[in-house]
N, C-alpha and C positions, 0 to 999 in steps of 0.2 A: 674962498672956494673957487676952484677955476671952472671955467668954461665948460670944460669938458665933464665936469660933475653937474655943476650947473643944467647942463643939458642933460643928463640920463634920469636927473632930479625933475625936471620939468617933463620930463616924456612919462617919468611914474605917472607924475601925479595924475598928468592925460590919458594915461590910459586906466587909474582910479575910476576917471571921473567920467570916463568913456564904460565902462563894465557894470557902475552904478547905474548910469541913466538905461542901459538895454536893462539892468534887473528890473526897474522901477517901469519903462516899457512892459516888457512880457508879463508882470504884476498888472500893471492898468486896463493890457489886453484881454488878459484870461479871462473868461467869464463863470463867474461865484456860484457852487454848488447854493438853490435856492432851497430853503427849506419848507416845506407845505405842512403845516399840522392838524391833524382830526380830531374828533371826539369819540368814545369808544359809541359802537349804534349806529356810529356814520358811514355809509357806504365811502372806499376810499377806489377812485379809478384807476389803474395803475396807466393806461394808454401808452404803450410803449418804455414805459421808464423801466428799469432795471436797479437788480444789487450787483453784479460783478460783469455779466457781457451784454450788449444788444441782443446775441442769440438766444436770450429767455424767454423773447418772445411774449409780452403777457399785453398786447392790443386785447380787448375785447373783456380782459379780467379787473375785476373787484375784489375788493376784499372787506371784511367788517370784522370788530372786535366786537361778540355779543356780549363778555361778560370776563373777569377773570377774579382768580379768589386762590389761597394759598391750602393746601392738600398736603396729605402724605402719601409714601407710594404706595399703602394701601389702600387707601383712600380711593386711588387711583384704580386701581386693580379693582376694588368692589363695584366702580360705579362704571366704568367702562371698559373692563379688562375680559376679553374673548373666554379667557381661561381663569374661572375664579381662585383657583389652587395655584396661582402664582405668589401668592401675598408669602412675604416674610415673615418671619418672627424679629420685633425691634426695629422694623420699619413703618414707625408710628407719629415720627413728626412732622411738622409743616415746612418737609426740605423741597416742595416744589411751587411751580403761580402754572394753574392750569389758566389757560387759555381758551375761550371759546372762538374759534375761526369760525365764521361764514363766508363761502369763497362763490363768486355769482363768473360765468363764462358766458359772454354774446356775441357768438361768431369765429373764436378761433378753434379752428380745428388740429393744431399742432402744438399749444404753446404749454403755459402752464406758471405756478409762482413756486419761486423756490423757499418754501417757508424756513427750512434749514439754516436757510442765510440769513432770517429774519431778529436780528438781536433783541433783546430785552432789555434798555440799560435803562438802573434807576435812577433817580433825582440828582445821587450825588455821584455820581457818573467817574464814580473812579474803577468801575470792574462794567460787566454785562452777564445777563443767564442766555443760554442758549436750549432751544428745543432737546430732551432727551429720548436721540430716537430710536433707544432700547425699548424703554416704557411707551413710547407712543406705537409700535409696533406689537404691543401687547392689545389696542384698544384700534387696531382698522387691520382691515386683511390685506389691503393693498400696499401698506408700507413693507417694501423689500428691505437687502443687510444696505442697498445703496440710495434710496429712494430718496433726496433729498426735498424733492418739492411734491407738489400736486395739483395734479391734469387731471379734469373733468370733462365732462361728456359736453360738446356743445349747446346753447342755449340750456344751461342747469345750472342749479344750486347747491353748494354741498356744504355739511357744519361738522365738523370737526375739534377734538378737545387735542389739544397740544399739548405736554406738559414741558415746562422751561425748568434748568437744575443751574447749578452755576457751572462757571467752565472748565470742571474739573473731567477725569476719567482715571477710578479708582477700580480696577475688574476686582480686586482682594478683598478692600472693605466697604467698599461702597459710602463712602464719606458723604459723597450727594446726596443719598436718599435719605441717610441717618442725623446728619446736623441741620437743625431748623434755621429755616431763611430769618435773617433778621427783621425785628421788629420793625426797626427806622425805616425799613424799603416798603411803602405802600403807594410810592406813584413812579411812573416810570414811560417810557417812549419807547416803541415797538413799532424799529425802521422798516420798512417795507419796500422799500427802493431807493435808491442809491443817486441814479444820473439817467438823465439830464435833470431830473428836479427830484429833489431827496424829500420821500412822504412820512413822515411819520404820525403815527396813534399816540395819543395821548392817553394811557393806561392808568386807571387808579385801584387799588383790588377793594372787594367785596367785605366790608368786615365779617 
C-alpha cells in the first residue's frame, strides 16, 4: 500500500476515533431524565417540573391519583355527565379507565397542569390511552373545544374524573367507546411531568 493511501487510511481511522470519543463525551455529559414514582393516594409535587415547556408553569401544584376503575361511556355519562340524555344506544362496554384526579394549588396565581398531556401507558408499554376530551367535557363546565390542562383558584382543591380512551379518533364509529379495554391492562403509570425529573403514578384499576 503506499504512503499516500497509508496516510488518508490513518487520518480515517483518527478521525473515527476522534467522532467516537466526543459521542461517548456528550453521552457521559448529558444529564438522565430521572424517574420519581408514586403510589395512587400520594400527593405528587410537581415544583416546577413540566410535560413539554417550562412555561406550564405548575410551582405550587400537586396532584393525586384517588382512584381509577374501567367504565363505559355510559357509565360515564350517568354518573357525571351534565346532560343525562347524552348516553348512546351500544355504548355499553368497558372502553374507558376513569381516573380520579385530585389537583391541590398553593400560591400560583398563573400556572396550571396540563392533564391532556398526562399519558396512561400500561405494563406492557407497547401503546398509551389518553384523556378523552369529548367525554370529559360532557362531566365539567370549564373544559372548553381547547382546554387542555387545569388552572384552579389559588390556595384550592379540585377532584375531577378524567376519562382516558386509547389513541384513537373515529368521529363515524366511534370505535373508542364501543370496543372494550383489554383484560391484560390492569396496572399502568400515569406521567405527569416530563423534565427536569419525570414523575410518574403508579396506577392499578379497581376490580
Amino acid at each position: 500500500m503506499s504512503r499516500r493511501k497509508l496516510a488518508i487510511l490513518a487520518m480515517s481511522v483518527l478521525a473515527a476515533v476522534l467522532i467516537g470519543a466526543r459521542i461517548y463525551q456528550v453521552n457521559a455529559e448529558a444529564q438522565p431524565i430521572v424517574a420519581q414514582h408514586y403510589s395512587m393516594g400520594e400527593w405528587v409535587e410537581l415544583k416546577g417540573s413540566f410535560l413539554n415547556t417550562s412555561s406550564e408553569s405548575t410551582d405550587g401544584y400537586s396532584v393525586k391519583v384517588k382512584s381509577a376503575r374501567l367504565v363505559s361511556y355510559n357509565e360515564y355519562i350517568a354518573e357525571f355527565g351534565l346532560d343525562k340524555s347524552k348516553a348512546m344506544e351500544g355504548f355499553d362496554k368497558k372502553s374507558l379507565i376513569n381516573i380520579e384526579w385530585e389537583i391541590r394549588n398553593i400560591g400560583n396565581a398563573d400556572g396550571g397542569v396540563l392533564v391532556f398531556e398526562c399519558k396512561l401507558i400500561p405494563s406492557r408499554k407497547n401503546m398509551y390511552y389518553i384523556p378523552s376530551l369529548s367525554l370529559w367535557q360532557e362531566s365539567e363546565r370549564f373544559v372548553g373545544e381547547y382546554s387542555f390542562g387545569v388552572s384552579i383558584a389559588t390556595d384550592s382543591t379540585y377532584t375531577t374524573n378524567i376519562p382516558y380512551k386509547v389513541n384513537i379518533l373515529d368521529p363515524v364509529n366511534y370505535t373508542e367507546f364501543i370496543n372494550p379495554i383489554s383484560a391484560d391492562d390492569t396496572s399502568f403509570e400515569l406521567i405527569v411531568c416530563n423534565a427536569p425529573v419525570r414523575k410518574v403514578i403508579d396506577v392499578t384499576l379497581t376490580p
